[in-house]
N, C-alpha and C positions, 0 to 999 in steps of 0.2 A: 230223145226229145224231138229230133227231128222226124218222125214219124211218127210221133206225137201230133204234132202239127200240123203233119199234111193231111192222117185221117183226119181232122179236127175240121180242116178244109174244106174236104172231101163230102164230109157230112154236111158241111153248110151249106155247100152249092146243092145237094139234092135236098135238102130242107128249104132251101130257096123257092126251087124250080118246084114244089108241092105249094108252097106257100104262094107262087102268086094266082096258083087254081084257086087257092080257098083261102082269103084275106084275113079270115076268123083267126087263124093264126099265123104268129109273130115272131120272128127270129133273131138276133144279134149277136155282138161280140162285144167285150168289152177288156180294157188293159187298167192296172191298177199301178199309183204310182211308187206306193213304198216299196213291193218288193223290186224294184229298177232300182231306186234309191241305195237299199243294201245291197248291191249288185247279185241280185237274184233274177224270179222272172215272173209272168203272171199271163192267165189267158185261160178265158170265161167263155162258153160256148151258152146261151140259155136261148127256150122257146117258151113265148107266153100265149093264152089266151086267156080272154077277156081282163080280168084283174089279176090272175094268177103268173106268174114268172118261174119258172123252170130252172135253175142254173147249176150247170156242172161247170168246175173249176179246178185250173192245176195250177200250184204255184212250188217256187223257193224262196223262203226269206230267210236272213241272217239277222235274228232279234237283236236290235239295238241295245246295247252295250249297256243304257240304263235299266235295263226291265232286266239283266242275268245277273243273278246271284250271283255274287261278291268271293271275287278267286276262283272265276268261271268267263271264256271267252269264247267266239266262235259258234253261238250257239245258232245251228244252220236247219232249217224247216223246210220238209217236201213234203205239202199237204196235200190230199186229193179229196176235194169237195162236193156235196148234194145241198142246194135251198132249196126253200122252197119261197117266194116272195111273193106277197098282196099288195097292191096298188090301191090309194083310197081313189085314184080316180083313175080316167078311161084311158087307152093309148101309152101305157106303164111311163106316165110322167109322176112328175111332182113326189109328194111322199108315200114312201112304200115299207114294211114291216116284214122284218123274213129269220125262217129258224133255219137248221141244216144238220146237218152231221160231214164230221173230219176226219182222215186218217191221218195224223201227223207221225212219219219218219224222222226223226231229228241223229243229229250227231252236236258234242259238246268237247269240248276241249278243259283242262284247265289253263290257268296264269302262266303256267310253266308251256306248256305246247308239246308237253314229249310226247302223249299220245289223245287218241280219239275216243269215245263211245258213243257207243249208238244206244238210241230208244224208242219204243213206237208208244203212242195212244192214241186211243180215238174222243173225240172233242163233240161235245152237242154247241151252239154257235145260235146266236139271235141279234140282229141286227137292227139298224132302222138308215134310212139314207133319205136323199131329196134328188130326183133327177132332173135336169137344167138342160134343158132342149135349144142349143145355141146357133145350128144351124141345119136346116134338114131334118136328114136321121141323125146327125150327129147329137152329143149329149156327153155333160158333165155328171158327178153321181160323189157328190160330196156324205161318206158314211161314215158309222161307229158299228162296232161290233163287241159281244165280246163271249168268248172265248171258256168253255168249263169243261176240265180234260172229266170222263166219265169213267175210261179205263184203261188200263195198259201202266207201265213205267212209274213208279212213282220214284223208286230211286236208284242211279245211276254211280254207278261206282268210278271215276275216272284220275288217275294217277293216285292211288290210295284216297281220294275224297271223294264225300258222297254229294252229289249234284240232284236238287229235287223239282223238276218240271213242276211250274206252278198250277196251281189248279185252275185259278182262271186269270186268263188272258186279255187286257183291252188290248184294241186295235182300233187308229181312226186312218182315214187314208182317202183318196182321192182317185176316181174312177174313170176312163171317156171312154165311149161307147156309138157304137152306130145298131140301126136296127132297121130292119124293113120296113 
């Protein structure tokens, strides 16, 4: 993770130092609040021009408790993410529409906790959000999303029971963000 993050860094200061030769494009960072929330993590590296928004995305979440099948706990998500986001208007404010694709890794538990499994699939993902420009570069990014697993896992066998990743997933959550 830690090295995760520093090329993440790394990449930004020299997309910076290109960006401010050539203004046409846009760079930023953004942190999301739910997976904090389930004590997980989140960090969005995207480059946009003109209306178009770029964003590669690494996160952990631990699905809240209400959305896992019933005599199922613990269900823990390491997604790694591609959008693609359109802006109806200039300077990637206000509202914006975006698809992607996901790799989710997950591990699940049952009720009991005596053991783990793992599952992978990959998610297609279409969103929409509103970003809220509150000071500077700084920016709020109130979204929904949701979530249609396309392939991989459909069932997971864990302490002799079978656990079936949903097909599709909402997600709404709470975004802050800075940008050049």
């Amino acid at each position: 993770m830690k090295s995760t993050l520093v090329s993440l860094f790394l990449l930004l200061m020299v997309i910076s130092a290109q960006s401010q030769q050539n203004r046409k494009i846009n760079i930023g960072i953004e942190i999301d609040a739910l997976p904090y929330i389930t004590g997980g993590y989140y960090g969005s590296l995207w480059i946009g021009h003109e209306h178009l928004r770029y964003r590669a995305i690494i996160t952990e979440i631990t699905t809240p408790e209400f959305f896992v099948e019933d005599g199922f706990t613990n269900n823990k998500i390491n997604a790694y993410t591609a959008i693609v986001d359109y802006f109806f208007k200039p300077d990637f404010r206000k509202w914006w529409v975006g698809v992607g694709l996901e790799y989710w890794k997950g591990s699940i538990q049952t009720d009991a906790r005596t053991s783990t499994s793992k599952y992978e699939n990959v998610i297609t993902t279409a969103g929409t959000g509103y970003v809220w420009k509150f000071y500077k570069k700084f920016y709020l990014n109130p979204w929904a999303a949701l979530h249609v697993r396309v392939a991989g896992d459909n069932k997971v066998m864990v302490d002799s029971q079978e656990f079936n990743p949903p097909v599709i997933t909402p997600e709404v959550s709470l975004k802050i963000g800075w940008h050049l």
